[in-house]
VOBA-1610 file (N, C-alpha, C; in pm, whole numbers, padded with zeros to 5 digits, always signed):
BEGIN
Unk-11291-07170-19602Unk-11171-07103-19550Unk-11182-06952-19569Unk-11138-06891-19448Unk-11129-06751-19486Unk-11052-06682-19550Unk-11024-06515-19612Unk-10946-06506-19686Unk-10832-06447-19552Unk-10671-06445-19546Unk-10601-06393-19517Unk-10503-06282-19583Unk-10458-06239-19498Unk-10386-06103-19499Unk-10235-06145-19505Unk-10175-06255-19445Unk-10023-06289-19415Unk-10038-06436-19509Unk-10116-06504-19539Unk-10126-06674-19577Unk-10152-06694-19670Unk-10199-06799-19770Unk-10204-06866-19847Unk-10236-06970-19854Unk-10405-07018-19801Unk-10394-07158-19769Unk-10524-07192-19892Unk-10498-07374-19923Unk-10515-07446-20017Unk-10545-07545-19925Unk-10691-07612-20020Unk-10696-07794-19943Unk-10720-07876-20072Unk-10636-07968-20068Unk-10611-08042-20175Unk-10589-08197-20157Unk-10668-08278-20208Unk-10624-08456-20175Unk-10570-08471-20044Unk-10663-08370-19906Unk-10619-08404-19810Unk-10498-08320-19713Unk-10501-08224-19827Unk-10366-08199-19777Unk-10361-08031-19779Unk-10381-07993-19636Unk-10348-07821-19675Unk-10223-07795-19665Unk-10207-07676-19700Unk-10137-07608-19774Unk-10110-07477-19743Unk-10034-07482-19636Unk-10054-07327-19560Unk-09902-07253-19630Unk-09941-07141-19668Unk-09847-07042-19740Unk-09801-06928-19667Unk-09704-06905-19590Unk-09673-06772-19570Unk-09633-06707-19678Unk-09730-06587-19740Unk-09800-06483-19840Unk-09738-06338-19851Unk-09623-06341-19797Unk-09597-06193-19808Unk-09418-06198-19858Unk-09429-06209-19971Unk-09293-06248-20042Unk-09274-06083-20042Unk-09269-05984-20095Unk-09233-05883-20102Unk-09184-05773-20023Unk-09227-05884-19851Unk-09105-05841-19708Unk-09064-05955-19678Unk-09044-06054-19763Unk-08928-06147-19734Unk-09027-06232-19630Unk-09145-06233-19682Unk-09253-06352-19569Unk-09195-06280-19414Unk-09188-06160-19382Unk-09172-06116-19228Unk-09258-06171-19133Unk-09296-06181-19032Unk-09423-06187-18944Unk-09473-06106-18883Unk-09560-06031-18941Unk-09598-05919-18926Unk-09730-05947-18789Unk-09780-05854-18802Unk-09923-05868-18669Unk-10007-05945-18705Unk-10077-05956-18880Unk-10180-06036-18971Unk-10111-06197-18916Unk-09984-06195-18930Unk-09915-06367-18931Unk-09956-06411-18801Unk-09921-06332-18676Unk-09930-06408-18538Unk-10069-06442-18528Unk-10160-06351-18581Unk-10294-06380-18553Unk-10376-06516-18606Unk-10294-06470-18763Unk-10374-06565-18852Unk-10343-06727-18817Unk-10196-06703-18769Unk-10157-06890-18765Unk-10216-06975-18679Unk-10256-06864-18619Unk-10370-06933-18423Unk-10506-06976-18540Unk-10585-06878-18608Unk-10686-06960-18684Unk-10674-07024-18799Unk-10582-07037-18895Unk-10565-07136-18940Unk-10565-07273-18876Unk-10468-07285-18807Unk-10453-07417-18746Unk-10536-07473-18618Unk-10594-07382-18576Unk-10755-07427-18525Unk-10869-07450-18639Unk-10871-07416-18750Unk-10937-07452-18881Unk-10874-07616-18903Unk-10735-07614-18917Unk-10686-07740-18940Unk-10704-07817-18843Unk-10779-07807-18709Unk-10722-07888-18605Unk-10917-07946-18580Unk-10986-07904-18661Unk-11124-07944-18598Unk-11161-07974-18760Unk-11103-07937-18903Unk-11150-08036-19006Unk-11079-08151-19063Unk-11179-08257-19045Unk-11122-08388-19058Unk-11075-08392-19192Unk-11128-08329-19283Unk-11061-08367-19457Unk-10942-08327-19449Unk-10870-08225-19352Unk-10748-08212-19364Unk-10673-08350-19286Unk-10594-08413-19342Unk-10478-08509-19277Unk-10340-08455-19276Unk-10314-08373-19334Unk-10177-08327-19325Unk-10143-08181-19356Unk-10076-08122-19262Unk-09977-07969-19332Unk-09887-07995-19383Unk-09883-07887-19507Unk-09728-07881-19560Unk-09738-07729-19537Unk-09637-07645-19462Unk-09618-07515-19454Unk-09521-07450-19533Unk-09502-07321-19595Unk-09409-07307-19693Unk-09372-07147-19716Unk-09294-07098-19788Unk-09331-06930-19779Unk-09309-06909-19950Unk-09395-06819-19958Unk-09384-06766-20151Unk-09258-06701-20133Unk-09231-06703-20274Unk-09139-06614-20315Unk-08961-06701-20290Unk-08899-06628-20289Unk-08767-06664-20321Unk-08728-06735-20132Unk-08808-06684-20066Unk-08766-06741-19900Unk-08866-06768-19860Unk-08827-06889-19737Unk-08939-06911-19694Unk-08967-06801-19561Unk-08880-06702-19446Unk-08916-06633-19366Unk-08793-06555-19306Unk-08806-06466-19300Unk-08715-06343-19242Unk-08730-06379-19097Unk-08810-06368-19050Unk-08876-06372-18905Unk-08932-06265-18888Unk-08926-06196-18699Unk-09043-06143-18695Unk-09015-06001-18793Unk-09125-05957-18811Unk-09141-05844-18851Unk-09057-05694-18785Unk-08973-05640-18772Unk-08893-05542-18722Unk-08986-05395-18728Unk-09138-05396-18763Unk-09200-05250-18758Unk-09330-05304-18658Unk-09356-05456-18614Unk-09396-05511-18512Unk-09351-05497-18423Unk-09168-05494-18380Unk-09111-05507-18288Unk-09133-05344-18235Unk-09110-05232-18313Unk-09069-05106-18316Unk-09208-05083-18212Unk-09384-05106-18329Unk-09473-05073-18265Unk-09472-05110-18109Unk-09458-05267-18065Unk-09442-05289-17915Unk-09346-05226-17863Unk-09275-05150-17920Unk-09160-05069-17832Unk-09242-04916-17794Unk-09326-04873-17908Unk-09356-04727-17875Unk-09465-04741-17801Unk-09535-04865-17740Unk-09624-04828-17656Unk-09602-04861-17504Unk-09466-04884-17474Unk-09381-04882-17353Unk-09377-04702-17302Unk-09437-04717-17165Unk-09392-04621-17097Unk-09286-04583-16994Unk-09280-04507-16868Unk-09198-04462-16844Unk-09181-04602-16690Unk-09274-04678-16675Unk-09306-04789-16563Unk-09216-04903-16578Unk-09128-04968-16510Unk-09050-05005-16589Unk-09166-05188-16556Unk-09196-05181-16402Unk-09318-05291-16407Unk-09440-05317-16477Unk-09485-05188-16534Unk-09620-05210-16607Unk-09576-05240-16744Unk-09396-05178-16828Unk-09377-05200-16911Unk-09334-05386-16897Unk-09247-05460-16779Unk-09252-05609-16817Unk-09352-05666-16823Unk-09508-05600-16767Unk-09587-05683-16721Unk-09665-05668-16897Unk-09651-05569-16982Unk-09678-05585-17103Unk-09587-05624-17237Unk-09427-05689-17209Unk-09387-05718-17246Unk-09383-05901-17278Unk-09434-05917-17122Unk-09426-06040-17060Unk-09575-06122-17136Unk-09676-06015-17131Unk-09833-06058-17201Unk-09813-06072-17371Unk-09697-05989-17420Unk-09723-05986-17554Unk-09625-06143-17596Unk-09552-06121-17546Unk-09405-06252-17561Unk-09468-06393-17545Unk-09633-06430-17404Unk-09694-06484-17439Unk-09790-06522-17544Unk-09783-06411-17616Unk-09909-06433-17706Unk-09846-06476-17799Unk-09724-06428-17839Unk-09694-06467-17977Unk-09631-06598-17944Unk-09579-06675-17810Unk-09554-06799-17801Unk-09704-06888-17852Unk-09815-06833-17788Unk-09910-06948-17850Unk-09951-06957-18013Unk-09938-06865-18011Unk-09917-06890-18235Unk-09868-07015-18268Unk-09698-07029-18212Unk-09638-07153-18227Unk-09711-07268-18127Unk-09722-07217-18046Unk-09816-07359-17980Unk-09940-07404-18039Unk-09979-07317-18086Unk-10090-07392-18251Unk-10015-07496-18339Unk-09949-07450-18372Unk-09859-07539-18462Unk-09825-07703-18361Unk-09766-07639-18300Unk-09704-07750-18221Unk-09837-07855-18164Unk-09901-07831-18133Unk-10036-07851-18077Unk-10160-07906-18178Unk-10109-07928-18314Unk-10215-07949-18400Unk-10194-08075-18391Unk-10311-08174-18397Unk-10329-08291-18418Unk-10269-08390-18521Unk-10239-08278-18661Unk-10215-08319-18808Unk-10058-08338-18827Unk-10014-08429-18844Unk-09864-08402-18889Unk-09865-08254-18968Unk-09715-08208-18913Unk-09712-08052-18969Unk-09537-08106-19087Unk-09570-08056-19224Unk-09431-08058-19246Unk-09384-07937-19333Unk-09260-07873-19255Unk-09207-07779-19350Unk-09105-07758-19467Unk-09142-07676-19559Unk-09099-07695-19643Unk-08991-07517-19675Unk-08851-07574-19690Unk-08807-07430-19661Unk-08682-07375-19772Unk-08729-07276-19816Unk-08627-07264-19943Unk-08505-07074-19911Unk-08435-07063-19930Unk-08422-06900-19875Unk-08370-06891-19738Unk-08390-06765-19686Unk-08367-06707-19571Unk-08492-06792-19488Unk-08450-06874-19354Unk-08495-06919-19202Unk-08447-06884-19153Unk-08505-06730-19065Unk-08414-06661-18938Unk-08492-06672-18854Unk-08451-06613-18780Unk-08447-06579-18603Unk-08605-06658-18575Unk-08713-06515-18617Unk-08869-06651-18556Unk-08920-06734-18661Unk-08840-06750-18785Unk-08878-06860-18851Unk-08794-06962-18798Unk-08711-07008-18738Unk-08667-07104-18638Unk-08727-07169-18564Unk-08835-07011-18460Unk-08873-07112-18348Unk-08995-07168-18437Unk-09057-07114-18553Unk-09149-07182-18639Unk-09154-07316-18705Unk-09005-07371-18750Unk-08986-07443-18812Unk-08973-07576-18672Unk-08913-07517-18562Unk-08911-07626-18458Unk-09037-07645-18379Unk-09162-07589-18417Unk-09251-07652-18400Unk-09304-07739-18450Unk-09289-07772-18597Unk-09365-07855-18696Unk-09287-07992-18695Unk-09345-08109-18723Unk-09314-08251-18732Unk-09209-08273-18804Unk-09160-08222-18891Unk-09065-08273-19027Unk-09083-08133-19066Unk-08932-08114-19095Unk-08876-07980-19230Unk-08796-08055-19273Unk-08813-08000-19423Unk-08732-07993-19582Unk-08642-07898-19616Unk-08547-07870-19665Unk-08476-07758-19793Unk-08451-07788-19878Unk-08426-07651-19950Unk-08341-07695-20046Unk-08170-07651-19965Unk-08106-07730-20103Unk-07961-07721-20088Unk-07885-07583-19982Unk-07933-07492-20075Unk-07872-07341-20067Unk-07951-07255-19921Unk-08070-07309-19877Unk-08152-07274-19759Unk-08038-07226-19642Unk-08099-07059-19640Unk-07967-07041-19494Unk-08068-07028-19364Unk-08008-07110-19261Unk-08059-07115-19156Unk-07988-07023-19059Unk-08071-06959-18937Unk-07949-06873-18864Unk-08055-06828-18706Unk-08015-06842-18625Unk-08089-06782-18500Unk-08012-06632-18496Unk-08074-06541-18520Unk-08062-06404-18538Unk-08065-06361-18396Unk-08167-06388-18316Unk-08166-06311-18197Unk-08073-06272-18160Unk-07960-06368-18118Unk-07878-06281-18027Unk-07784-06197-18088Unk-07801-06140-18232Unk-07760-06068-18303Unk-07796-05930-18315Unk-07950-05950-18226Unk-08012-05809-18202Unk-08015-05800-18071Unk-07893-05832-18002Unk-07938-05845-17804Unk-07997-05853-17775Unk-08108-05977-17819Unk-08155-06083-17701Unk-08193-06220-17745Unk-08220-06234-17630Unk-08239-06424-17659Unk-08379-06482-17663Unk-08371-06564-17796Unk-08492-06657-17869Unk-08588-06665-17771Unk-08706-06620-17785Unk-08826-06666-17634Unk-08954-06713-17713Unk-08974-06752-17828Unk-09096-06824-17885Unk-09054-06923-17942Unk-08968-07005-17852Unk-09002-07183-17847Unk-08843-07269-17922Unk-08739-07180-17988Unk-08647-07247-18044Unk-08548-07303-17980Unk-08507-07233-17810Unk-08421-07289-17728Unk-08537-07352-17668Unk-08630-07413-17636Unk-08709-07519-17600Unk-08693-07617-17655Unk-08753-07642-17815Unk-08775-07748-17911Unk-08677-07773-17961Unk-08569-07658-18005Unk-08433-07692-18094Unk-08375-07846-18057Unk-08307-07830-17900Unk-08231-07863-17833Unk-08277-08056-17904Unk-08403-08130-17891Unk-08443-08202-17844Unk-08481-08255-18050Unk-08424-08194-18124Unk-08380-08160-18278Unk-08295-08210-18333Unk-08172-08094-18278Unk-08018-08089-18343Unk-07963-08148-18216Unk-07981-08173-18112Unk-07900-08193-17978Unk-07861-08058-17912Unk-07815-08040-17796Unk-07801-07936-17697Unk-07653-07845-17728Unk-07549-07933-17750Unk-07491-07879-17801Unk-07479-07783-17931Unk-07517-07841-18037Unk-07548-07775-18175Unk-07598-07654-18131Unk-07679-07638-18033Unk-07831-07585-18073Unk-07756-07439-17949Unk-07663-07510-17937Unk-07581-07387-17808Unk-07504-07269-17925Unk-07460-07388-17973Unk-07338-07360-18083Unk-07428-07210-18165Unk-07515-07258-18209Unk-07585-07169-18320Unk-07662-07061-18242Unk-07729-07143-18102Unk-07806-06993-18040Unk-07690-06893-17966Unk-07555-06918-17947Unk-07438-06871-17924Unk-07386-06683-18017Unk-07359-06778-18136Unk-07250-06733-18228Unk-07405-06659-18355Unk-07514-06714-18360Unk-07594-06652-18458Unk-07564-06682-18622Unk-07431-06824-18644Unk-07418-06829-18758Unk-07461-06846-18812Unk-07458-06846-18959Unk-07552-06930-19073Unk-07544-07081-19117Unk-07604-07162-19114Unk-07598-07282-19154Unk-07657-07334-19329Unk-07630-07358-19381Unk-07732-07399-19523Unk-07796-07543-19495Unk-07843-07595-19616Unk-07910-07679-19624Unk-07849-07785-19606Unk-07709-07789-19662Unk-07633-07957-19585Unk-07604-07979-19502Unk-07560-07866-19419Unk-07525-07871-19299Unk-07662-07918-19220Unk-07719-07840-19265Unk-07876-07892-19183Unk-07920-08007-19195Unk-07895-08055-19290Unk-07915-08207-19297Unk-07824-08298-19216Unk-07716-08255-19238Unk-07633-08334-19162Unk-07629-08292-18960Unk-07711-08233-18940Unk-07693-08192-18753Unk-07836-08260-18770Unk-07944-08327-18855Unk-08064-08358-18801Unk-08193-08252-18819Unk-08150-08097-18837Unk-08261-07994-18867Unk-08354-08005-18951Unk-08302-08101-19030Unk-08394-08089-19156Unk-08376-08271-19225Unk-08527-08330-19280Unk-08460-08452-19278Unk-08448-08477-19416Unk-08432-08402-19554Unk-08344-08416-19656Unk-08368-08254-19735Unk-08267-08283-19831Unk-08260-08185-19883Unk-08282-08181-20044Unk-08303-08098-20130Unk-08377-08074-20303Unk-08271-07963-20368Unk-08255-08016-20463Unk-08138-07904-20529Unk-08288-07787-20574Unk-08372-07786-20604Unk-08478-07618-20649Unk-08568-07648-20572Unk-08620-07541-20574Unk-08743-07472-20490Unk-08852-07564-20525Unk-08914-07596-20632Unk-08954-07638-20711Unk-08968-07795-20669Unk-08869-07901-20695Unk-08804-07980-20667Unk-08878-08061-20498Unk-08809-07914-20417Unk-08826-07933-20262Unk-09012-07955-20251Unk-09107-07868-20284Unk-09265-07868-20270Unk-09288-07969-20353Unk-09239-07992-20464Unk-09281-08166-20507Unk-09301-08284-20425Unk-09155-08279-20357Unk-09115-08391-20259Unk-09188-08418-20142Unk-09156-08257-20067Unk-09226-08275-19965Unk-09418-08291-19951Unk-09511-08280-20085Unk-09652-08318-20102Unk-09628-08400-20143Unk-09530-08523-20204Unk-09534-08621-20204Unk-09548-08704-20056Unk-09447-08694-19963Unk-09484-08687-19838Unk-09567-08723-19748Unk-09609-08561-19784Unk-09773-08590-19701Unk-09901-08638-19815Unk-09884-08656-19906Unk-09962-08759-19966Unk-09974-08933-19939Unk-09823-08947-19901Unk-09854-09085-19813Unk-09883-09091-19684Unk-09844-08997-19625Unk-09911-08966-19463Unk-10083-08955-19455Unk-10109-08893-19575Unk-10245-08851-19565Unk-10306-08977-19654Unk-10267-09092-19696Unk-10327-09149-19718Unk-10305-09332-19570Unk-10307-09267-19489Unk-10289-09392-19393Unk-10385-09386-19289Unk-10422-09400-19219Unk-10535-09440-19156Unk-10521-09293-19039Unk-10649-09193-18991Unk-10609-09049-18950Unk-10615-09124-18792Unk-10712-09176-18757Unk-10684-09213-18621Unk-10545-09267-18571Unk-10464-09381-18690Unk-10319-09404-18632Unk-10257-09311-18625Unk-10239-09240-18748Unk-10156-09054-18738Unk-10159-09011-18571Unk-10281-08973-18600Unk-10329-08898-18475Unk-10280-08959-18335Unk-10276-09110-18302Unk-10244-09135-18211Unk-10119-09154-18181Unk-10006-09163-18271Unk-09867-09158-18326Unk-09820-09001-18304Unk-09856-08891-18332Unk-09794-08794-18351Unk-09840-08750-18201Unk-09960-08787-18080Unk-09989-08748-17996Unk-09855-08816-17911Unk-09860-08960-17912Unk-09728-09073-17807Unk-09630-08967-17824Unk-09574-08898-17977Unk-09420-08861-17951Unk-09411-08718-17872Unk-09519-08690-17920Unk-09529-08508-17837Unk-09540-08577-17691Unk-09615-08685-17645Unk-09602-08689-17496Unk-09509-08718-17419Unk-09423-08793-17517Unk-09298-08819-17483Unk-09149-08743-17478Unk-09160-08651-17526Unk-09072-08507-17539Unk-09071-08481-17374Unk-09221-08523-17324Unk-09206-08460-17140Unk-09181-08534-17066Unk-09225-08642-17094Unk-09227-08764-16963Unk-09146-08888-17000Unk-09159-08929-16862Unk-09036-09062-16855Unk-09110-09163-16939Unk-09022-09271-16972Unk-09085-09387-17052Unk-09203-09441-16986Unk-09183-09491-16871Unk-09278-09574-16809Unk-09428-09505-16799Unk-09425-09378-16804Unk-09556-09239-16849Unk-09594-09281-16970Unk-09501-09267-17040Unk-09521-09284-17194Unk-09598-09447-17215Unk-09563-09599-17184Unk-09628-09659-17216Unk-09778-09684-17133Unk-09750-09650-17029Unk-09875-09617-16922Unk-10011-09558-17034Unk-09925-09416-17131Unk-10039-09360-17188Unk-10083-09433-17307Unk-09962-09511-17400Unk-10002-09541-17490Unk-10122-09690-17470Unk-10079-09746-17346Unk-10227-09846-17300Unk-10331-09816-17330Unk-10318-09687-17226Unk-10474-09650-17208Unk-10495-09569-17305Unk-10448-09521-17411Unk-10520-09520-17544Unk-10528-09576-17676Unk-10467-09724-17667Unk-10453-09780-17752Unk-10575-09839-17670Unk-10631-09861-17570Unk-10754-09923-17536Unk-10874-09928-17640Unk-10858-09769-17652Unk-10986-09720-17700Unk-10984-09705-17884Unk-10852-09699-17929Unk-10813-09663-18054Unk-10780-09798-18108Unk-10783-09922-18042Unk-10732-10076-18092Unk-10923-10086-18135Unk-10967-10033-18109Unk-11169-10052-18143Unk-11196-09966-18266Unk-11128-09914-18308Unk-11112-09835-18436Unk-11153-09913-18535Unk-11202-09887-18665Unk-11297-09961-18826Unk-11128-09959-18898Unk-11077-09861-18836Unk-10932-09827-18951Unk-10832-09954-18947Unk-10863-10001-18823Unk-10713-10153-18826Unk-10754-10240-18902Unk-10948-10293-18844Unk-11018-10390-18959Unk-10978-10379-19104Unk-10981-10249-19155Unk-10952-10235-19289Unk-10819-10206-19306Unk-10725-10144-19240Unk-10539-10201-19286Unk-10575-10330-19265Unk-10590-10406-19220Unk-10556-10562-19188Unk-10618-10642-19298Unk-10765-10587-19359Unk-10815-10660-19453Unk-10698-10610-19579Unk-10670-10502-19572Unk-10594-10446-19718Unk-10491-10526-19731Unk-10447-10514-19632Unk-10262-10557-19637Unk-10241-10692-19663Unk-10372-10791-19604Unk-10373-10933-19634Unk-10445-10981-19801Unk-10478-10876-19813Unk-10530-10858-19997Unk-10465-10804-20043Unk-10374-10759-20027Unk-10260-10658-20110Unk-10294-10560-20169Unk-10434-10480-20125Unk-10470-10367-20161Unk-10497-10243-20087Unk-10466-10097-20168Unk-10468-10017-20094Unk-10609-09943-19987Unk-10588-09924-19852Unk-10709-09933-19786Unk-10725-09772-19830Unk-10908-09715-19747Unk-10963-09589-19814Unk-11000-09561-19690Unk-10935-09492-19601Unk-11009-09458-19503Unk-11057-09347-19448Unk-11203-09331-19378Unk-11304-09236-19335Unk-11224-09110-19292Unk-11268-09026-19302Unk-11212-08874-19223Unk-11224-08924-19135
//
């Protein structure tokens, strides 16, 4: 693994361990973050010893969002064009959407783990990943339209299909704050940890049982539900046929099936 500038990553019993690293601006997302999360999780997405993310931020929060001396820089290199300036507004707004489409796009169950301030693009961050955690006191909040304008890296996409359409109006609306029960209770988050502490226990507990189950079922499980977010049912079992074709020939069922009928726990291959 390489070293980073915005991260913090760890591989452990299977299980990385990606850290947003910059507690001392409140984990912002600075230029190092958009870059780095595209290779991290292309690191995570082509090594097999990894089976699971747990994502997380040091320090007292897990993310401010974006960085506000990021935003400033893409502002001072706008000129006087008002087309050449959308047509470089429009290229950058893509780029930092595919950061999150790494995430979203990784093969590995992703789960977050969130303690502190989740604003504005730690939102559309957190609604990329498979499963988020808090703790109790965790304030959640879509900031954007608090700075006149509206969310464009992925949270009015993914939210909606989360918390439901309404909720997700409600909050990308008004910009309130939500905490951790509330979040539990609209669906954002699927439990909650009275400490910080507490919450990263739980949630590597987690993915310690995720990462110990067979990676080809994972893999073909977390692919059905992402395909299904787009398409009609009858798509959806159409696909899961024709790849349960090829994935029912798998060594991994032989051995759940031998385990489970021995009552012991199976060990299976990267």
């Amino acid at each position: 693994m390489s070293d980073y500038q915005a991260f913090r990553v760890e591989l452990a019993d299977k299980i990385a361990h990606v850290q947003i690293n910059r507690p001392d601006k409140v984990n912002a997302m600075n230029a190092d973050f958009w870059r780095e999360i595209v290779e991290i999780f292309r690191w995570v997405d082509a090594t097999d010893a990894v089976r699971v993310v747990v994502l997380s931020g040091a320090g007292k929060h897990f993310s401010s969002g974006i960085d506000l001396m990021l935003l400033a820089l893409v502002g001072a290199q706008l000129g006087k064009d008002v087309g050449r300036n959308a047509d470089a507004l429009r290229r950058k707004i893509l780029e930092l959407q595919a950061s999150f489409n790494a995430v979203d796009q990784c093969r590995k169950p992703v789960l977050a783990a969130i303690q502190g301030y989740c604003l504005g693009g730690a939102i559309d961050l957190i609604s990329a990943c498979d499963m988020r955690y808090s703790t109790l006191d965790a304030q959640f909040s879509i900031k954007e339209i608090d700075m006149g304008m509206a969310a464009d890296v992925g949270t009015l996409q993914r939210l909606p299909r989360i918390i439901g359409d309404g909720m997700m109006r409600e909050l990308a609306f008004t910009g309130r704050s939500i905490d951790g029960v509330e979040a539990q209770r609209i669906g954002l988050v699927n439990r909650t940890y009275e400490t910080q502490e507490a919450l990263l226990a739980g949630v590597l507990q987690i993915a310690g049982e995720i990462a110990a189950k067979s990676p080809v079922a994972v893999r073909g499980t977390k692919e059905m539900i992402r395909y299904m977010r787009d398409h009609r049912v009858d798509d959806g079992l159409e696909y899961i046929a024709t790849w349960n074709a090829a994935m029912l020939q798998s060594e991994d069922l032989r051995l759940a099936m031998t385990a489970h009928m021995s009552k012991q726990k199976p060990e299976f291959a990267d």
